[in-house]
N, C-alpha and C positions, 0 to 999 in steps of 0.2 A: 596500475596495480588494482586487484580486484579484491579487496579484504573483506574476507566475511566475521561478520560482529557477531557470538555467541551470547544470548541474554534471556537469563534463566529465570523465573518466577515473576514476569515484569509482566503479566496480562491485563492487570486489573487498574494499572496508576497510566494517570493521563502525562504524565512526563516519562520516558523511560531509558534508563541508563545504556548508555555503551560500552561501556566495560566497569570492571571490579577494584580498581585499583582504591582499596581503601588505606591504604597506611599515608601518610601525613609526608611530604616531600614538599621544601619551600623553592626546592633549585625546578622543580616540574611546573611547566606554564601552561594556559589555556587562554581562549577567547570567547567571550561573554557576545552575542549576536542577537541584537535585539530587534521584533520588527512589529508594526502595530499595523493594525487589522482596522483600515480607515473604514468599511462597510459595518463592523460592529459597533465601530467607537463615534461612527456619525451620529447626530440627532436624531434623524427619521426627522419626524413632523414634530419635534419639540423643540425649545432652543438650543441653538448652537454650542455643542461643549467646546469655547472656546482659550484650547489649550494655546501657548507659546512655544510655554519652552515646558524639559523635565528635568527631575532632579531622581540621583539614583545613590540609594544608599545600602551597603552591607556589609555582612559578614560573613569571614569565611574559616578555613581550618587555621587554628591555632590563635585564634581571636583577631585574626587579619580582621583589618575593616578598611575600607574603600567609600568615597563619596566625590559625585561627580556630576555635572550638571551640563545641557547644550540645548537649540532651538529646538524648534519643534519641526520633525522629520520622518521620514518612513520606518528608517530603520538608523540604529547606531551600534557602534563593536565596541565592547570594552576586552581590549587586549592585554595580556600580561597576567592574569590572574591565580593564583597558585593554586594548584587541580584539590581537589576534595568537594564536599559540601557546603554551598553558600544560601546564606538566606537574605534576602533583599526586600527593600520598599521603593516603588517606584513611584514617582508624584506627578504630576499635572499641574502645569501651574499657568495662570492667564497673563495677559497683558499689562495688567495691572498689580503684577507679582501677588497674586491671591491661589492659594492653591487648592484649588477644585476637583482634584479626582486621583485617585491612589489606588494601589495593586500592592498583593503582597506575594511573594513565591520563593523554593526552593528549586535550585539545581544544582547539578552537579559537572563542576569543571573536569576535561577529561586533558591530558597532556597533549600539546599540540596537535589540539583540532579547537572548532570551532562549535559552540553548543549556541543552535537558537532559539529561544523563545517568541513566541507569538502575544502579543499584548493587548489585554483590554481593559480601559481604567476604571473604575465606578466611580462616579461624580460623589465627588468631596460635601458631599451638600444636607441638611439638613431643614427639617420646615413643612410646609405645601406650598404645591402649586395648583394653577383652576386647569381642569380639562373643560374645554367648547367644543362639541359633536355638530353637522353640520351635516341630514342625507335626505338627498333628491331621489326620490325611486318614481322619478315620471315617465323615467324609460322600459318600466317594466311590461313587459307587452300582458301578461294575465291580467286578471279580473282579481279585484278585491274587496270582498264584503267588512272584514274588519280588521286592517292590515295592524299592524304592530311593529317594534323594532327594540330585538332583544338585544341588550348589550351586558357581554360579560369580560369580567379582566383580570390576566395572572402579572402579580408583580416579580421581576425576573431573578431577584437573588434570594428571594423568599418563598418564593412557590404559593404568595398568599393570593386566594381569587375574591371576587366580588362582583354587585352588579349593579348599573347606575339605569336609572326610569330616563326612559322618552317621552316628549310631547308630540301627536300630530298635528299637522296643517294641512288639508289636503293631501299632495303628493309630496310633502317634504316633513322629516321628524328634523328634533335638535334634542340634547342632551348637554347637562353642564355637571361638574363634581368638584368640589376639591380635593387632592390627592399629595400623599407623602410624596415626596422627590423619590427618583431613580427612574429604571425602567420598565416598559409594561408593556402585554400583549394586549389588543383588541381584539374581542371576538363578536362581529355583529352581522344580525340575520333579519331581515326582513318576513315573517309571517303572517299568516292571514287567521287569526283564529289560534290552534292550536298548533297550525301547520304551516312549516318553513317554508317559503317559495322562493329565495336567494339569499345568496351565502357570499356574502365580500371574504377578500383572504384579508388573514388576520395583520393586525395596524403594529407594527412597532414604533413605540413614543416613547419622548423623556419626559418627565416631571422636572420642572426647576423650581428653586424654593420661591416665591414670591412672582412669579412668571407666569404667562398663559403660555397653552398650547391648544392649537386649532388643530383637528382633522374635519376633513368633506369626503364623503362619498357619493358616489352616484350610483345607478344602474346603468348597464350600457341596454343602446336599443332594440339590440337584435339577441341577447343572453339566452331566453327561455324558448327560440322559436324550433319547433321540428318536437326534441326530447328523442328519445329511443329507448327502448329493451334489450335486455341480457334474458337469455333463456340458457341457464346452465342442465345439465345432466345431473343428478344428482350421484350419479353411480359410478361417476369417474372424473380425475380432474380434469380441468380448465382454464385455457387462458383466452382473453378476447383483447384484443390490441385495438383501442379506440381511437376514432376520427372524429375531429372536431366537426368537419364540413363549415368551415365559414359560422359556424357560432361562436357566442361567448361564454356562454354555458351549458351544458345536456344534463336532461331527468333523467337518470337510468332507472327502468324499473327489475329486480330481480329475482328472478322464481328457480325454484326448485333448486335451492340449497338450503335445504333443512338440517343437513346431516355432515355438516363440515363450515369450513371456515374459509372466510372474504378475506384477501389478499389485493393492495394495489400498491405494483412497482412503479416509480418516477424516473425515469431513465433520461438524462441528458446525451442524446444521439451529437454530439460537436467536442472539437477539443479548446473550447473553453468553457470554464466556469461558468452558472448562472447567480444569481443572487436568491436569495431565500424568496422576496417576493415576487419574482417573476415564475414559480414555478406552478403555481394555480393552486386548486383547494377543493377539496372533499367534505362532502356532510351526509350522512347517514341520515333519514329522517328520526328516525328512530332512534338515534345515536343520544347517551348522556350527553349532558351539557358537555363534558369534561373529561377526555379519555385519558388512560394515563400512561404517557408514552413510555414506551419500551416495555410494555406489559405484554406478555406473550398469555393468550388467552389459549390457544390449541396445546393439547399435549404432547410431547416429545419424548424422549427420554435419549438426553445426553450421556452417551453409555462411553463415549472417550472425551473426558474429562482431563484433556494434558495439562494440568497445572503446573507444569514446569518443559514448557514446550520451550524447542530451539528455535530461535529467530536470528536469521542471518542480516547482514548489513554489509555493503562494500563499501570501500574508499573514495568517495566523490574525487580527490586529485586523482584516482586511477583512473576513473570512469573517463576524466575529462584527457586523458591523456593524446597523443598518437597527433603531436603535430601536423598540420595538412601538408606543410612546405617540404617534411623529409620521406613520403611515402613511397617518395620513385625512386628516393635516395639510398632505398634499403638495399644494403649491401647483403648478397649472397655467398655462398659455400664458394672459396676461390681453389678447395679441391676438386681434382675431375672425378667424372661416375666412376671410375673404378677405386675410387681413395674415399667412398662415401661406405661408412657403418651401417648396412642396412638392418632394420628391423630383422632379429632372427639372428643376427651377424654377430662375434665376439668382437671386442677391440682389445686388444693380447696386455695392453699396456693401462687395463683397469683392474686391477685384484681387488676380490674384496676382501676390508680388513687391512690392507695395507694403502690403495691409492689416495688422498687426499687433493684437497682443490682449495682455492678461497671463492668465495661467495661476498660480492655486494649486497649489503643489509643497513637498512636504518637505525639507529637507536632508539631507546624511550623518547630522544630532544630532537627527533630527525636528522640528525646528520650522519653523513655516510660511514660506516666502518665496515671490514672485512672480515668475516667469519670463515677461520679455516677447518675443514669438514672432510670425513673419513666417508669412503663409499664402504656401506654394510649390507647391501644388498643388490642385484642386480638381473634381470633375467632379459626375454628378446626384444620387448618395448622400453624396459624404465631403468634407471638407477635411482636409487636411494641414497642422500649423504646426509649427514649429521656430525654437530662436532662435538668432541669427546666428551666434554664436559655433562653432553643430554643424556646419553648413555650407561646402562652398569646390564650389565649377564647376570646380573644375581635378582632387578632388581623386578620387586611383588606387589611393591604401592602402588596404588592410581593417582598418587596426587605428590609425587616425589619429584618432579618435574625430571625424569628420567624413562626411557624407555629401553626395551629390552630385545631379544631379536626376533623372539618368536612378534611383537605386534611391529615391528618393522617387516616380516614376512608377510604379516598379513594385507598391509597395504601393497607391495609386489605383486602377491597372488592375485587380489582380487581385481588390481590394476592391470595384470597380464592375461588372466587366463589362460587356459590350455592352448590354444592357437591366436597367434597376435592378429591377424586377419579376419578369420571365418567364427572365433570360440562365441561359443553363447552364454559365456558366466564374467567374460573379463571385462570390465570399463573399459580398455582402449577398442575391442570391436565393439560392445555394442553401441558405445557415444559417438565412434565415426563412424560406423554404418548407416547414422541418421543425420551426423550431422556434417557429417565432410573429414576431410585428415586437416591437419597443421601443417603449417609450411615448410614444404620437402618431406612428409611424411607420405606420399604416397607410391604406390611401389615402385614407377622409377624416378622420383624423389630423392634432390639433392641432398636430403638434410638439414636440410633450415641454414640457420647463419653457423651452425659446427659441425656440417658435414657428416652426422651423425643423428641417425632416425629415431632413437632412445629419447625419450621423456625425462626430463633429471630432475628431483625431487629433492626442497631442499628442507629437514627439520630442523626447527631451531627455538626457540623462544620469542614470537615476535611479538613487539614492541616492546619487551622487558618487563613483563609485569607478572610474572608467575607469584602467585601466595601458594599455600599451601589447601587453603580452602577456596580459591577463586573459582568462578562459574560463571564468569563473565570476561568475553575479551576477545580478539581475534582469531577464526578458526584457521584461514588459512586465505591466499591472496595469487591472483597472477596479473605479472604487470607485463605489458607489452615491450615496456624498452629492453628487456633482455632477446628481444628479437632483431635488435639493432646494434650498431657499433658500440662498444665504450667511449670512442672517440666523438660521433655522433653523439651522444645522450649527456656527455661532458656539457656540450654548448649548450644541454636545457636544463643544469643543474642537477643532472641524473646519474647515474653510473648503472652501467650494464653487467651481465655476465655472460652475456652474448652464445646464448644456447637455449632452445628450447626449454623455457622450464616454468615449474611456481612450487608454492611454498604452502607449508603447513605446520601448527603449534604442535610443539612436543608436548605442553599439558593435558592440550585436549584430546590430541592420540591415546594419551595416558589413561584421562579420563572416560572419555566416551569413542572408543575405538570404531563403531560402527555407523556414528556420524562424520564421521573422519572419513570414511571408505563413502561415503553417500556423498560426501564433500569434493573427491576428487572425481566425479563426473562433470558436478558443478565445474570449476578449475577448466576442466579437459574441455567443456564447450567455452568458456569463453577464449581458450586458446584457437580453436578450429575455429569460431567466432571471428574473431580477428584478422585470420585468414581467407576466411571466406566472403566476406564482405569489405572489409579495407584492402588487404593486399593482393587478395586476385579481382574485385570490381568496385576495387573507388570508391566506395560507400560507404555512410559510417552511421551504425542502428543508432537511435535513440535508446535510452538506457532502458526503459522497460521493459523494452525489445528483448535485446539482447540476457538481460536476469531471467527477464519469463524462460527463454528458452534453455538458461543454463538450470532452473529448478525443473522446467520440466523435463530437461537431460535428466536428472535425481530420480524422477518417478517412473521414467521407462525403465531404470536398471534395476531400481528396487528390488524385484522380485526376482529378476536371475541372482542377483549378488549376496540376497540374504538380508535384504534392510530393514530392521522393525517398522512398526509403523510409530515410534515413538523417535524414530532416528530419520523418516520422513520427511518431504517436503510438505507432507501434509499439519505437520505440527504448527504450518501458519494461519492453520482456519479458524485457529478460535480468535487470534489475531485481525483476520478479516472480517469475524464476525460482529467484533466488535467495533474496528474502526471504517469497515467496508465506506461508508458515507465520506470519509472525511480525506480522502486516497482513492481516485478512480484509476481507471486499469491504463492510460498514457500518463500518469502523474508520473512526478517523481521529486519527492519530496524530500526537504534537508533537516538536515540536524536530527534529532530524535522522532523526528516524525517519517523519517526512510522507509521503518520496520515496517509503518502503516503500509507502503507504493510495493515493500517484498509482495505482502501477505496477497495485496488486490491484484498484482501483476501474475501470482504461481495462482489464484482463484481461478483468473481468466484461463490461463494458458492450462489447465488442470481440465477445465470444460473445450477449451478449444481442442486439445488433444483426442477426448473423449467422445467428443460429437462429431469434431471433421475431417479425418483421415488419420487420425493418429501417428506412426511413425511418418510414413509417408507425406505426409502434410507437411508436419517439420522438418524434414529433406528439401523440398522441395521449396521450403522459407526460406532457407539459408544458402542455396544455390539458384538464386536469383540475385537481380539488382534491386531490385524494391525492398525498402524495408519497414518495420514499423506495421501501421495500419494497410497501406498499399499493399506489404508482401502478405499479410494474410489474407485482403480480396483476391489477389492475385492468382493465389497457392488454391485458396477453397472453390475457385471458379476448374480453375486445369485440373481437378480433382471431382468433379462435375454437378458440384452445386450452385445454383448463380445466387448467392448471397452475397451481397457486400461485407465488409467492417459492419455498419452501420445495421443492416437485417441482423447482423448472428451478433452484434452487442443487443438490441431488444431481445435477439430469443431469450439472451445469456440472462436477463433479466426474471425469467419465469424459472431459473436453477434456483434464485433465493430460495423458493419454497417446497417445490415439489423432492421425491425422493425418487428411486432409481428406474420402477418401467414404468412410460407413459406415453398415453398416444400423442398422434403427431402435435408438432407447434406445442407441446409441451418439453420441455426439456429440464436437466438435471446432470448429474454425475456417476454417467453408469459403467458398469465393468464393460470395459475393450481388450480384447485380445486380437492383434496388428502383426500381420505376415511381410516384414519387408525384405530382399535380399536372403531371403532364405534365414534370418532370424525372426523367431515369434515374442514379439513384446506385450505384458500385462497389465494392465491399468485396472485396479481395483476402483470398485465401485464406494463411494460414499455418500452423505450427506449432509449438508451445514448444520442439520437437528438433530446429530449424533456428537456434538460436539459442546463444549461448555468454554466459555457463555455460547448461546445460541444469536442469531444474527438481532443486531437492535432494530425494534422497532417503534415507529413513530404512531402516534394518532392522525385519523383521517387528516384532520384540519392543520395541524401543523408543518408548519410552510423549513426549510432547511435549504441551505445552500447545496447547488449542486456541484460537483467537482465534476473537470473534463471527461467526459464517458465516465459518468458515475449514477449512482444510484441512492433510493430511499425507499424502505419500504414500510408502508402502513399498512393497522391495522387495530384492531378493536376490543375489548373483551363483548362488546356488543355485534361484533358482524359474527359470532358462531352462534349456528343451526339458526339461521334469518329466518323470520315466517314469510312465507313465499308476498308479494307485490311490496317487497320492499325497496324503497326507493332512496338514487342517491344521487346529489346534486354536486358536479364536478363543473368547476370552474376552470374557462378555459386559458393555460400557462401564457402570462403574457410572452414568452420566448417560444417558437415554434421549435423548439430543438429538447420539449420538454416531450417527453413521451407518455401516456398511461397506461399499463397493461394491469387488467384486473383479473383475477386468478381466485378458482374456490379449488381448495383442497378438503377431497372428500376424508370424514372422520374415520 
């Protein structure tokens, strides 16, 4: 089941909800998913925060309270919990039943699903501890007439900095301090005079009350040897994709950007994760002590401002569905070709207005019930059923949880169009024209498992949760087992309706009718999805595969169909822009953090469309065996560019910044207009700086985790209009999977 999650005004909070259900139900359960983040919560080079066990306490709607305690582990579930708003304390406690380190947070239970939070505890601790500094620079291969060693330091829940004095010896300094408990950045640089000559990445340490903490650094031997230049143009932008060559760190010197601003993306080319301190380090000579990250120093003007942008979300049980054991097991249409309803074809024995059906549906508590449903529309591709209760002919409200027939026609129309085949305005041609037909939908096509080529659309209220002012919830969903037996889907705890079909909310038709129609392209490819990769080759996408390509279904039709750009797939870019770092484009992340893996997977597939064959391309993804990363080297080579995955993720990286024409090795999101099969498809042109918030960024020197094929990009209110020989000292990523592309955009 493929459910898409609608969630209105959530751009700005770092938790965010899945649906709207606020009224107060003690019979409604959820599950609490707790997982801790051992790379944040480790020491680094301080003492060990050593937890045991934890203790978890709270409250929730209607003065529930809850307290529970277990060892110490990755993750733990508190199951059962009654959906609304909880607020929690969560403890750390040691060996010695002392308790050292506490978190505090809200969330929100959603009815039978599963909400995870991510944990990090801050040490329980009060007092000081001594910091001992310890650095050898006898590897430094330069000349030093009067070396120095600046040290500076931000404390992490305070944002408070400071700086502690060194001593020389020769080729070795030390430094000592005493410092409050918690956490802290190190920022230290070895210069000569006024002028920086190496730049270690910055040290994460803990303070313990009464404790030491030791760091050492060294130089490595070979860091400064060779250096190079950057010679930009100053009259057009730029990207330079750097090579280490066997060093450990390069002098860049760079001229002639006066007149624009320094840009460098960190691109992790691998599908795993790096850690913050493997990813290497930047220093600007010229650079404040102190950047302040996410400070956009260049001017933009965020002229779409979606503050109440759509963010979709599917059903992880959906996703993970389509047993490997029953794939050959799927039973087809046991009518012969001449007993099959073709596309175009009436079936005598469906009136609308009077035929009715039951439909297999969930409730709010998951279990199976029957919803009996009137066909009120019906034309050569689709039928429409709804059951009577959704419906009134009279009625006017958007928010009556009712609909009427004229916006039940409208989803017909724009789902049929004028020719089921060849039309150029209807979703069912133009989403198979690019992406294949559904099983037995092609023209001498059984029918799928009901011998009948029709689409069957079912509206209804899903998951039961209509208010009158909701704006949050699911839009609509398609599951696979209705491509299967009822008998079959029995033994996996499912029930089928054994027909071609999927579903969509009667509120949000209600409400927002024209994401609704942008919805059912979504739907329509992961149906032909399904098809085209599990049932006719064995295959089965990875999920950000297969969403990419169902949001970028959404933006090919856009523009025949009439879709705002507020009903868009583009309304996940401010979404991207914000979380892009934390969600690389093969992620695929749970609980409330999905929306992040929507936003970076429609970002990618938005430029991949745009830059490498557009319809065509995507044809050619989805009618092959490869999927994933392979079917897009695949697809872009037989379309005749020899870029890997790996080349056109680096290009993708110089989209962060630039805008729509630019010369080569420069890339962005430009308008495409794509001739395939005799339909022309449009891809507007946009930009990430046209949107609010605009992409975060970081400061040269701050080091962040990378996500699988993910990104970071820095930058400065000091690297615009640089006075030409300005120089920058880039350390080389201990992970070779770390990329640097440095980029000037001209002002």
């Amino acid at each position: 089941m493929k459910k898409l999650i609608l969630i209105l005004n959530a751009l700005f909070i770092s938790l965010i909800i899945f649906s709207c259900d606020f009224s107060f139900n003690s019979t409604k359960k959820g599950t609490l998913s707790l997982k801790f983040d051992s790379d944040a919560q480790k020491s680094f080079l301080g003492p060990v925060l050593d937890i045991a066990s934890y203790k978890l306490e709270g409250t929730g709607p209607g003065g529930e309270n809850i307290s529970e305690s277990w060892e110490e582990s990755s993750s733990h579930d508190i199951p059962n919990l009654i959906v609304g708003i909880w607020n929690f304390s969560l403890y750390g406690i040691d060996s010695g039943n002392n308790t050292i380190a506490k978190t505090d947070f809200e969330i929100e239970i959603r009815p039978n699903a599963v909400v995870e939070k991510y944990i990090t505890l801050t040490p329980f601790d009060t007092g000081q501890g001594s910091l001992l500094i310890s650095i050898d620079f006898s590897g430094f291969n330069g000349s030093l007439t009067a070396p120095n060693i600046l040290i500076q330091y931000e404390k992490s829940d305070t944002g408070d900095t400071g700086s502690i004095e060194s001593s020389i010896s020769e080729k070795t300094a030390s430094a000592s301090a005493s410092m409050n408990v918690g956490y802290y950045l190190l920022y230290i640089k070895l210069a000569d005079g006024g002028s920086v000559k190496y730049v270690w990445n910055p040290q994460a340490i803990r303070i313990a009350a009464n404790k030491e903490t030791e760091v050492f650094l060294e130089c490595e031997s070979n860091s400064t040897g060779g250096g190079a230049e950057i010679v930009f143009d100053g009259n057009i932008n730029q990207a330079k994709y750097l090579d280490f060559e066997g060093k450990q760190s390069i002098r860049l010197s760079v001229k002639n950007v006066s007149s624009g601003q320094l840009f460098i993306n960190k691109a992790n080319v691998s599908s795993n994760a790096i850690t913050a301190s493997d990813t290497g380090g930047v220093l600007l000579s010229t650079e404040s002590e102190k950047s302040m990250q996410n400070k956009n120093g260049f001017s933009s003007t965020a002229d779409k401002a979606i503050s109440s942008a759509i963010l979709l979300s599917d059903n992880p049980r959906a996703q993970a569905f389509v047993p490997p054991s029953i794939r050959e097991e799927k039973k087809k249409a046991t009518l012969g070709p001449e007993e099959v309803i073709k596309i175009g074809e009436d079936d005598p024995t469906l009136i609308v207005g009077t035929s009715t059906a039951k439909f297999w549906v969930e409730d709010q508590y998951g279990a199976w019930i029957q919803e009996e449903s009137r066909l009120l529309a019906k034309a050569d591709t689709v039928y429409l059923w709804i059951p009577d209760k959704y419906f009134s002919s009279s009625s006017t409200a958007n928010n009556d949880n009712k609909v009427n027939q004229s916006q039940i026609d409208l989803l017909k129309e724009k789902f049929n169009g004028a020719s089921p085949y060849t039309g150029t305005e209807g979703i069912r041609a133009l989403v198979s024209n690019i992406f294949g037909m559904e099983d037995g939908g092609e023209l001498d096509g059984n029918g799928g498992i009901d011998a009948d080529q029709h689409i069957s659309i079912l509206l209804y209220d899903i998951d039961y949760d209509y208010e009158s002012s909701q704006t949050g919830g699911v839009l609509g969903y398609f599951w696979a087992k209705d491509e299967y037996s009822d008998e079959q889907m029995q033994a996996y705890g499912l029930r089928s309706n054994e027909r071609e079909m999927f579903y969509l909310d009667v509120h949000f038709l209600d409400l927002f009718p024209m994401i609704m129609v942008s919805c059912l392209s979504h739907e329509y490819q992961h149906m032909i999805h399904f098809n085209q990769k599990w049932l006719i080759r064995g295959v089965d996408s990875p999920v950000w595969f297969n969403e990419m390509c169902s949001m970028v279904a959404e933006d090919f039709i856009g523009n025949s169909v009439g879709i705002p750009e507020d009903g868009s797939p583009r309304t996940r870019i401010p979404m991207f822009n914000r979380f892009y770092h934390q969600s690389g484009v093969v992620d695929w992340l749970s609980g409330s953090d999905v929306l992040k893996s929507y936003a970076s997977s429609y970002a990618f597939g938005a430029f991949l469309a745009r830059n490498f064959g557009g319809a065509e391309l995507f044809n050619d993804m989805l009618i092959r065996s490869e999927v994933g990363t392979d079917a897009v080297t695949s697809s872009v080579k037989k379309l005749g560019t020899a870029d890997s995955f790996d080349d056109i993720f680096k290009k993708y990286a110089t989209a962060f910044v630039f805008d729509h024409s630019n010369p080569p090795d420069v890339f962005s999101f430009p308008e495409l207009s794509s001739m395939y099969n005799g339909i022309e498809y449009f891809l507007p042109a946009f930009s990430l700086w046209n949107y609010s918030p605009t992409p975060t960024l970081f400061s040269p020197s701050t080091q962040s985790a990378l996500r699988p094929y993910g990104n970071t990009l820095h930058t400065s209110s000091d690297w615009i209009d640089l006075p030409d020989d300005s120089v920058l000292t880039i350390q080389k990523p201990k992970n070779d999977n770390v990329n640097f592309i440095v980029m000037y955009k001209k002002r």
